[in-house]
C-alpha positions as CSV (number, residue, x, y, z in Angstrom):
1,X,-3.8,22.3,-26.3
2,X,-5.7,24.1,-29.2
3,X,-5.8,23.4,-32.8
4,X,-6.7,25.4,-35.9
5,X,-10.2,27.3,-36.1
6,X,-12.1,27.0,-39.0
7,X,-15.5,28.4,-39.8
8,X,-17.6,25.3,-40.8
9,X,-21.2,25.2,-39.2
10,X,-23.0,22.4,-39.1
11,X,-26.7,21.8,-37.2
12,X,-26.2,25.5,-35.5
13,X,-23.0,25.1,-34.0
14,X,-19.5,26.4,-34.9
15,X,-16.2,24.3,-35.4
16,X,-13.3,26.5,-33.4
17,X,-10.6,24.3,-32.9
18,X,-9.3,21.4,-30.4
19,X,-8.2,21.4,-27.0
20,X,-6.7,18.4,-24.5
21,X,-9.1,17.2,-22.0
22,X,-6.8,14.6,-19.9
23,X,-4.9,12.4,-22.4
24,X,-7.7,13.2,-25.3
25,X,-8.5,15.5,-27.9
26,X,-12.3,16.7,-28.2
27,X,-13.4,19.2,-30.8
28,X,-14.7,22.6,-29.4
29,X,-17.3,24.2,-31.0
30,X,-19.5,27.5,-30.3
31,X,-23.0,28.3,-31.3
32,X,-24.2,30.8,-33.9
33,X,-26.2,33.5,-33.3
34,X,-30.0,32.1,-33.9
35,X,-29.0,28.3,-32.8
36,X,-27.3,30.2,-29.4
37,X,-30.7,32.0,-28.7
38,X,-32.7,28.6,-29.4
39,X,-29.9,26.9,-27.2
40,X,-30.2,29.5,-24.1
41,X,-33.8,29.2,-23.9
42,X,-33.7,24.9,-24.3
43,X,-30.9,24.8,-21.4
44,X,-33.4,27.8,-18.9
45,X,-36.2,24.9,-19.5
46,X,-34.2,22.2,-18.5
47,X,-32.4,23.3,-15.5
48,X,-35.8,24.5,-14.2
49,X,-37.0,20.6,-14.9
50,X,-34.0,19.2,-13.0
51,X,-34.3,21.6,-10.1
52,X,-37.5,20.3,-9.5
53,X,-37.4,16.7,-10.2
54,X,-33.6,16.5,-8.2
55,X,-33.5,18.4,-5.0
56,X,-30.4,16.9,-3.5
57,X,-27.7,18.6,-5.5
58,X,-25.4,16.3,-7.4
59,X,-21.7,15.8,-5.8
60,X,-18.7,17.0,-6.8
61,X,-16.2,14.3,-8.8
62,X,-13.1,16.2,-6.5
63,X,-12.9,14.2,-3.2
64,X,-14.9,16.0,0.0
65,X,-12.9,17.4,2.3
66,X,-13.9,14.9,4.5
67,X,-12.6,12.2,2.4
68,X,-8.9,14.0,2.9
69,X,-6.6,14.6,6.2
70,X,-2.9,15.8,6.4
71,X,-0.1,14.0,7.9
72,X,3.3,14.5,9.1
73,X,5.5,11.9,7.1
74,X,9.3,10.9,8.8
75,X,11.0,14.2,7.1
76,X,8.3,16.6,8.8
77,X,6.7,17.5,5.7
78,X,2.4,17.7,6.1
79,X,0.9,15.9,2.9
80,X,-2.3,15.6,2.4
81,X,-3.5,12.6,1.3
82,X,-7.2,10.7,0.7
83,X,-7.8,8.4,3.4
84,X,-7.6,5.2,3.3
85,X,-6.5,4.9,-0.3
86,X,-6.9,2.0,-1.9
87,X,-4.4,2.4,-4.7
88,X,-0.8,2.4,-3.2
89,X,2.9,2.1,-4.6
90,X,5.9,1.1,-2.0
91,X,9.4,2.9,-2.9
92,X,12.4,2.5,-1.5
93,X,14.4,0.3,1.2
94,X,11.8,-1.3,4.0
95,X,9.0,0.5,2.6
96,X,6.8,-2.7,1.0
97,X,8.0,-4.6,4.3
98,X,5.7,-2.1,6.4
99,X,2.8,-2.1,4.2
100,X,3.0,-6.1,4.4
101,X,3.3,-5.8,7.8
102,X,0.3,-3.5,8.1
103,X,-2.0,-6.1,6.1
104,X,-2.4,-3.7,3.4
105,X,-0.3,-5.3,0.3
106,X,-3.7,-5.8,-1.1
107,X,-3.6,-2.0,-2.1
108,X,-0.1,-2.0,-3.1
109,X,-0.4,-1.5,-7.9
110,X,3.6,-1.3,-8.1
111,X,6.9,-2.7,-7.0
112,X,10.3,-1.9,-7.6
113,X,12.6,-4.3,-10.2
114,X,14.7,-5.4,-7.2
115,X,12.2,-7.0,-5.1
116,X,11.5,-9.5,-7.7
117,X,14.7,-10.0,-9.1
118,X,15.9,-11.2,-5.5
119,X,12.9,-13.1,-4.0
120,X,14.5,-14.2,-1.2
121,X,15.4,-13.7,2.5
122,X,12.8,-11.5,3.0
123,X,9.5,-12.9,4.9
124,X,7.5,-10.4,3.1
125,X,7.7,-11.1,-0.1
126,X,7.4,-15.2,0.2
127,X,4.3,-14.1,1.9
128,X,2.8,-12.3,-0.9
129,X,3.6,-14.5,-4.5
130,X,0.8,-11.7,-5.7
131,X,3.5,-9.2,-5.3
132,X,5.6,-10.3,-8.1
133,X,3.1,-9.9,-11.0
134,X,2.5,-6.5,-10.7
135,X,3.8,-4.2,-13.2
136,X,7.6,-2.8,-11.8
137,X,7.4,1.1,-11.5
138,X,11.2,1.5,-10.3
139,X,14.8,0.1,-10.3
140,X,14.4,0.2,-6.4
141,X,17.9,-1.1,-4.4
142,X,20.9,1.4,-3.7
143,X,21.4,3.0,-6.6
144,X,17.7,3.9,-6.8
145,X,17.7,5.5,-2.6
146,X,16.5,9.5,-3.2
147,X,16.1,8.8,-6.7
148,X,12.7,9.2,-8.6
149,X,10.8,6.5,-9.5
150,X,10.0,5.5,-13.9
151,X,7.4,8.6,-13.5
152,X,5.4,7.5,-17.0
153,X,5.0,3.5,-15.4
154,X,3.9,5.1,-11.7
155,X,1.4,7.0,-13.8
156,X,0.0,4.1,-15.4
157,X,-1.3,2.0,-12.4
158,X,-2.1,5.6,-11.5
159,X,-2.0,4.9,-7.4
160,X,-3.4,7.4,-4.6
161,X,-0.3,8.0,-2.6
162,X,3.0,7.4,-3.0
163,X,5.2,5.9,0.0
164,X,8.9,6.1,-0.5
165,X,11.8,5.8,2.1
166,X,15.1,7.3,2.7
167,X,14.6,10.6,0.4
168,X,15.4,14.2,1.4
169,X,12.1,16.7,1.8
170,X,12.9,18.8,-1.3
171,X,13.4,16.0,-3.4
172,X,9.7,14.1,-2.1
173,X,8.4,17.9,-2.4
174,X,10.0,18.0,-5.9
175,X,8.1,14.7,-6.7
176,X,5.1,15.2,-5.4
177,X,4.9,18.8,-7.7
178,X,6.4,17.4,-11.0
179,X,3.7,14.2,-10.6
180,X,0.8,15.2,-9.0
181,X,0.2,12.5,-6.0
182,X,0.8,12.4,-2.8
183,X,4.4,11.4,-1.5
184,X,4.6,10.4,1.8
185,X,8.2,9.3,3.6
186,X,8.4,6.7,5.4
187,X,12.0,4.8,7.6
188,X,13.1,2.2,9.0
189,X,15.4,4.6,11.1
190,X,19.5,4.8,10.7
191,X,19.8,3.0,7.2
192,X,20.2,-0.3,7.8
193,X,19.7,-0.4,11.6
194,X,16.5,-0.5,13.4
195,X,15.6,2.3,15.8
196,X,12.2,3.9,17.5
197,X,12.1,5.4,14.3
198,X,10.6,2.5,12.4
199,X,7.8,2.5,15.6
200,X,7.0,6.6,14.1
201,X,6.5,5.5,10.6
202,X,4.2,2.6,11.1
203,X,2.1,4.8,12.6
204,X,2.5,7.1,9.9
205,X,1.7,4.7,7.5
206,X,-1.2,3.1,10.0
207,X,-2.8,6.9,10.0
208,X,-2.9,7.4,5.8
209,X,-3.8,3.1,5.6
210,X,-6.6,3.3,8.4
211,X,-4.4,0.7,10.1
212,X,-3.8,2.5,13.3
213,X,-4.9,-0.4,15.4
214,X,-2.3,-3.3,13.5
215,X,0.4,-0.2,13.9
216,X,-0.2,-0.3,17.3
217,X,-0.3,-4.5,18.0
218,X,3.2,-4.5,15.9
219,X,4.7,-1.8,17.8
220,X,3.1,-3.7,21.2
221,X,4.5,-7.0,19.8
222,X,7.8,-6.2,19.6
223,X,8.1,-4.6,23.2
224,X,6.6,-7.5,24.4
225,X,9.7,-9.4,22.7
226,X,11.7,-7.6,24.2
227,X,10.6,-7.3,27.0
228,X,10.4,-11.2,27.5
229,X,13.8,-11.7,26.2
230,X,15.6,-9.6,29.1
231,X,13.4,-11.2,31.6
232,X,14.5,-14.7,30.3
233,X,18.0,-13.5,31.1
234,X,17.7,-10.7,34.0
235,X,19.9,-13.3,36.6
236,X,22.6,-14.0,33.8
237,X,25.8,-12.3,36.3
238,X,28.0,-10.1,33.9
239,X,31.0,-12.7,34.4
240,X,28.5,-15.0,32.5
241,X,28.0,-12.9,29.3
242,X,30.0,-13.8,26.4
243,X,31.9,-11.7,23.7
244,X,30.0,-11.8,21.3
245,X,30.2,-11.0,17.5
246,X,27.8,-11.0,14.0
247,X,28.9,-10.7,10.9
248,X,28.4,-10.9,7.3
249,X,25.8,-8.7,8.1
250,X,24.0,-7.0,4.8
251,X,24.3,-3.4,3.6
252,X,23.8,-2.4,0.7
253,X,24.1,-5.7,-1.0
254,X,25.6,-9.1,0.3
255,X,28.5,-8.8,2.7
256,X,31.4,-10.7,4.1
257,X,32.8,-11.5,8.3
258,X,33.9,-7.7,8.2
259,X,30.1,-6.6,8.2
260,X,28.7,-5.8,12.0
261,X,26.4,-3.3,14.1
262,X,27.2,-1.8,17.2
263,X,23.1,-1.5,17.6
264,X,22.8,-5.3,16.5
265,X,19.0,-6.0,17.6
266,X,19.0,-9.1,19.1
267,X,22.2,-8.2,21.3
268,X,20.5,-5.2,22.3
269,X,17.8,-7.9,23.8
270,X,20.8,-10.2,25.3
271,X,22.8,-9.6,28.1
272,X,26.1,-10.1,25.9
273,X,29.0,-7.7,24.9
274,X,29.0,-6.7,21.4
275,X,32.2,-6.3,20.2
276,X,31.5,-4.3,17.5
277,X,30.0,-1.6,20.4
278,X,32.9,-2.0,22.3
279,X,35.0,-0.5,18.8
280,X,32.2,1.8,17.8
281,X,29.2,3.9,19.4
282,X,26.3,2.7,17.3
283,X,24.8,2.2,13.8
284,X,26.8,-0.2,10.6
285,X,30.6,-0.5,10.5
286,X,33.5,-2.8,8.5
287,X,35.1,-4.1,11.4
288,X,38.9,-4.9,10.4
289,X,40.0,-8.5,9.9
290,X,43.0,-7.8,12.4
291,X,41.2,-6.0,15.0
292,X,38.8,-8.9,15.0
293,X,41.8,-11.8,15.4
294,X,42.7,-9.6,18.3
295,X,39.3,-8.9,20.1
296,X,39.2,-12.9,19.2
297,X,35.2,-12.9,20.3
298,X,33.8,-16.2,22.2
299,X,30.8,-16.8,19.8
300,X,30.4,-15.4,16.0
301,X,26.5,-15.4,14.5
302,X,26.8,-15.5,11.1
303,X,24.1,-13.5,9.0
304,X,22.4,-16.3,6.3
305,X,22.7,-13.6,3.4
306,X,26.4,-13.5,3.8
307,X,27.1,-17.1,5.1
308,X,27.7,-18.7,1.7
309,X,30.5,-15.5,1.0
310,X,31.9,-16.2,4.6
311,X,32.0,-19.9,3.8
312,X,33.8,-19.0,-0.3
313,X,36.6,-16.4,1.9
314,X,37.0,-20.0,4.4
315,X,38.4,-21.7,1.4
316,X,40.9,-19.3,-0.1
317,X,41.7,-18.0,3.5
318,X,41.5,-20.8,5.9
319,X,44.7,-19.0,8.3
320,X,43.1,-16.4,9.3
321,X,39.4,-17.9,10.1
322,X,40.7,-21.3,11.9
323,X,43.1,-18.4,14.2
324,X,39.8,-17.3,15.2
325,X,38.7,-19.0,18.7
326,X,35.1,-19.2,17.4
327,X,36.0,-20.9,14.3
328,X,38.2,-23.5,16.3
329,X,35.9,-24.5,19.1
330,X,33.0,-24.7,15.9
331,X,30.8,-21.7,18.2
332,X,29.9,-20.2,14.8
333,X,26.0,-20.1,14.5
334,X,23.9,-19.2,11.1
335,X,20.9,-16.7,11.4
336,X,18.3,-15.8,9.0
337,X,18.9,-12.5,7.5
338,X,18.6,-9.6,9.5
339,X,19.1,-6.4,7.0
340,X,18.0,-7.7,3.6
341,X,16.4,-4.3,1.6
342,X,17.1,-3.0,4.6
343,X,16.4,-4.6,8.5
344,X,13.5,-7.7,8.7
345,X,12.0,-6.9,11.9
346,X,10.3,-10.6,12.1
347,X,13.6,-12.0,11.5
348,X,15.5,-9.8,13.8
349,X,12.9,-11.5,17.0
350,X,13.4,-14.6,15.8
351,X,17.2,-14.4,15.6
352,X,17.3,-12.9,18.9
353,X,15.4,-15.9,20.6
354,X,17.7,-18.1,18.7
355,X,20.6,-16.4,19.8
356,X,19.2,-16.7,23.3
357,X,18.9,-20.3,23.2
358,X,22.2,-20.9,22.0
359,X,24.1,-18.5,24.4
360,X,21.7,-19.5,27.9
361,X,19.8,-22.9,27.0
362,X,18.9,-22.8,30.7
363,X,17.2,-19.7,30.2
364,X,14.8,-20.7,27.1
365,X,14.2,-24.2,27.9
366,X,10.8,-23.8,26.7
367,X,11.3,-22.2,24.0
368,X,11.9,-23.9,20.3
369,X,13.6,-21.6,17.8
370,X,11.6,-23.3,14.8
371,X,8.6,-23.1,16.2
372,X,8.7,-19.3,18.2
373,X,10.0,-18.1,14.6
374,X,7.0,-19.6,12.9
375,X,4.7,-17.8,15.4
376,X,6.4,-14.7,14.7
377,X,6.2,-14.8,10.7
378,X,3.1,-16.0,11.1
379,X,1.7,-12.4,13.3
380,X,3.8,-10.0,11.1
381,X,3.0,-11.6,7.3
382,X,0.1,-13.9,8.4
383,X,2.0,-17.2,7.3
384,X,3.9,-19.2,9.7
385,X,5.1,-21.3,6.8
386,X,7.8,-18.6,5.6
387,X,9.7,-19.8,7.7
388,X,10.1,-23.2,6.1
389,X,11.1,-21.7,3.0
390,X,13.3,-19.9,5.0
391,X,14.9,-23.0,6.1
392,X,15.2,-24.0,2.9
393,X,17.0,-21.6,2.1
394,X,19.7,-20.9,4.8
395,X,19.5,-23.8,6.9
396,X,17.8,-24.4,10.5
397,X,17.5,-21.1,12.3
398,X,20.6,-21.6,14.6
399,X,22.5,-23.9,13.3
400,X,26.0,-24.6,13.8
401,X,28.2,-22.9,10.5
402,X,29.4,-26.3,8.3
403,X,32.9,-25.3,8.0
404,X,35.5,-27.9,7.3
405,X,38.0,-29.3,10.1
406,X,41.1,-27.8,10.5
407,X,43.7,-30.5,9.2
């Protein structure tokens, strides 16, 4: 930006306008003819002095090369970013949940609106009361997926890189050009479901956070879950396995019994039969009230988020839930929330050892639900009392749904 030139000299130098350096204006000047001769020889002197008193030649304020690297984010785009920044904002479903999870929330400057208007059901967050005071740099939840952020507030805590989930390339490329930092996507997988993607982009994130190594001990944790949770139950014959359903499962907001996954986590760990797998292939679906009185499954989990809508529908329609084997024999079982901003991965082991429990006691006889879901909140967000508040919130992790008799 330039302003008006004027002629004015003052001590050998002559005014010639304004120009923007950052957000501030400086006055530019050039030297008259005499003072510019007088001014030459004064700056030769000088540089000689300097070139003999300071050998090693002062650094560049742009970042060395070697203080950069590229990556390959979860769209396939290479950005390169500073490593190890220590100046980060999260965007977008699941995205803060890694960071957390990486032990890097520390570096995070900005949050999205949502996260702190619902500060619950999410181990994350309880983990990190630091998280709320920091200034809100976009709407975040589902109307804010592939959207861009309050540019002017992301600006202001001025972070390194940007992480954001579930937006296209040439709208994170669009982004990146139109503000100037590094955007680099990041997933959870399927939206709403939890796949080997999420495994892809905690190393991703890992690589940019010099966190490789706690990308690696999550990704090892949760296949040793797994891993123990089908060895618990590897003699279970298939005439044993129950049919099995969860509902009220959230997406995209708080949902009702209709809710399900046909790639439900912890059944994916179980030998049971999913009913919503035996109705569709994989990923979210709105399972029919009728199709589910007709499947009529042996055991329904309820997800906590939903539970309190579930238990408001029992109320007005108490026909159809107490026609519902289930609901009859009181084998309706509360979990903590498993998609909540999209799917808690601590939660999701937890619920799947509690879900064991319940289903084959024999098989888990040394296992307590309370306190193998404190051990797990306590290795992904570093406090095994998240779970209490957990409790406090939904009820004991298990626990048999409170609905009222049937009359």
């Amino acid at each position: 930006m330039t302003g008006r030139k004027g002629r004015a000299v003052k001590g050998g130098l002559e005014f010639t306008g304004y120009r923007r350096s950052g957000g501030t204006i400086v006055t530019v000047h050039r030297a008259g003819a005499r003072a510019g001769l007088r001014a030459a020889k004064h700056i030769l002197m000088l540089s000689v002095l300097l070139i003999a008193l300071a050998p090693i030649p002062i650094p560049s304020l742009e970042a060395a090369p070697q203080d950069r690297m590229t990556v390959t984010d979860m769209e396939g785009r290479h950005v390169e970013v500073p490593r190890a920044p220590h100046r980060i904002v999260c965007l977008g479903p699941g995205t803060l949940r890694q960071i957390c999870y990486l032990r890097a929330a520390d570096r995070v400057v900005g949050v999205e609106r949502m996260e702190k208007a619902w500060p619950v059901g999410r181990p994350y967050w309880l983990a990190h009361p630091e998280l709320s005071r920091l200034p809100s740099v976009a709407p975040g939840g589902a109307a804010g997926i592939n959207a861009e952020p309050d540019l002017e507030r992301v600006l202001e805590v001025d972070p390194q890189v940007i992480f954001i989930s579930y937006m296209e390339p040439a709208k994170a490329d669009a982004l990146e050009k139109k503000i100037g930092i590094p955007v680099v996507v990041l997933t959870t997988g399927r939206f709403a479901t939890f796949d080997q993607a999420a495994f892809d982009s905690l190393r991703t994130a890992g690589k940019v956070l010099d966190r490789e190594q706690r990308a690696e001990a999550i990704i090892s944790y949760i296949d040793e879950a797994r891993k123990d949770l089908r060895a618990r139950t590897a003699a279970v014959p298939s005439e044993r396995q129950p049919l099995v359903y969860v509902g009220a499962l959230g997406y995209k907001g708080l949902q009702g019994i209709e809710s399900t996954d046909a790639d439900y986590m912890p059944f994916e760990w179980l030998p049971v039969r999913n009913l919503a797998r035996r109705i569709h292939k994989d990923g979210h679906l709105f399972l029919d009230r009728e199709e589910l009185l007709r499947r009529d499954p042996d055991v329904i989990f309820l997800d906590g988020g939903g539970a309190a809508l579930v238990a408001a529908d029992y109320l007005r329609k108490r026909t159809f839930y107490d026609s519902l084997k289930a609901f009859r024999t009181k084998r309706v079982y509360i979990l903590f929330p498993y998609n909540w901003y999209v799917t808690n991965i601590e939660t999701a082991i937890a619920d799947a050892y509690a879900a064991g429990k319940i289903l084959y006691p024999e098989c888990f006889s040394d296992v307590s639900p309370e306190k193998k879901a404190r051990e797990v909140m306590a290795f992904f967000v570093g406090r095994p009392d998240v779970y209490d508040r957990m409790e406090r919130a939904y009820g004991r992790l298990g626990h048999v749904a409170d609905f009222p008799a049937s009359p």
